[in-house]
N, C-alpha and C positions, 0 to 999 in steps of 0.2 A: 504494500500500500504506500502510496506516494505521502510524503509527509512534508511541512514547512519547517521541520524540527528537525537539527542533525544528530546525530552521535553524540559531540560534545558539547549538547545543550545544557545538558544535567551539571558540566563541570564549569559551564559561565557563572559569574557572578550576577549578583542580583543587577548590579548597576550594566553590566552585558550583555543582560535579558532585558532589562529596559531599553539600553541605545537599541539593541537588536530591532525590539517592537517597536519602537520609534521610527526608527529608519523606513521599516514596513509600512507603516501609518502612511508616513510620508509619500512613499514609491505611491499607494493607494489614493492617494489624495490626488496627485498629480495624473495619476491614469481617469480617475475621474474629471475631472477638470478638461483634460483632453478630448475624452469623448464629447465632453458637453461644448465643447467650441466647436468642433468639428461635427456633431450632431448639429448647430444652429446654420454653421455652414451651409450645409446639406437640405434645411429643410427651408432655408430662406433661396437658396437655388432652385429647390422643385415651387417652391409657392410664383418664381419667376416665369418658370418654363408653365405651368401651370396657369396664369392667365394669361401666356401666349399662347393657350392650346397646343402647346410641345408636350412631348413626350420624354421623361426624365430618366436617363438611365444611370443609375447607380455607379454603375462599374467604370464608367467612363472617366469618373473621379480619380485625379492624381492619388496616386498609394501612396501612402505614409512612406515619411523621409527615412532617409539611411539612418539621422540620427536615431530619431524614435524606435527603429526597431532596434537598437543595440542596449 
């Protein structure tokens, strides 16, 4: 089973297990935040194409940058 907990989680300290969940928080916060700009993106695009009677494809959309997926 996949876990977000390694081997030597048990031997972090308490202050190690917090930066740890921290850090996490963080990473989360920020993948939120991206979808949601990138979601408004997207739906103020189709509301464009959509009263010009266009038709709005998804995929046509520039893919996420190099940096974002590293």
């Amino acid at each position: 089973m996949r876990t977000t907990e390694s081997r030597i989680a048990g031997a972090l300290s308490v202050w190690g297990r917090l930066r740890r969940d921290v850090v996490f928080l963080i990473s989360l916060a920020k993948m939120i935040v991206y979808y949601w700009i990138v979601g408004g993106r997207i739906r103020k695009a189709y509301r464009r194409c959509q009263a010009r009677g266009e038709i709005y494809w998804v995929d046509e959309e520039p893919a996420e940058t190099e940096r974002r997926l590293r």
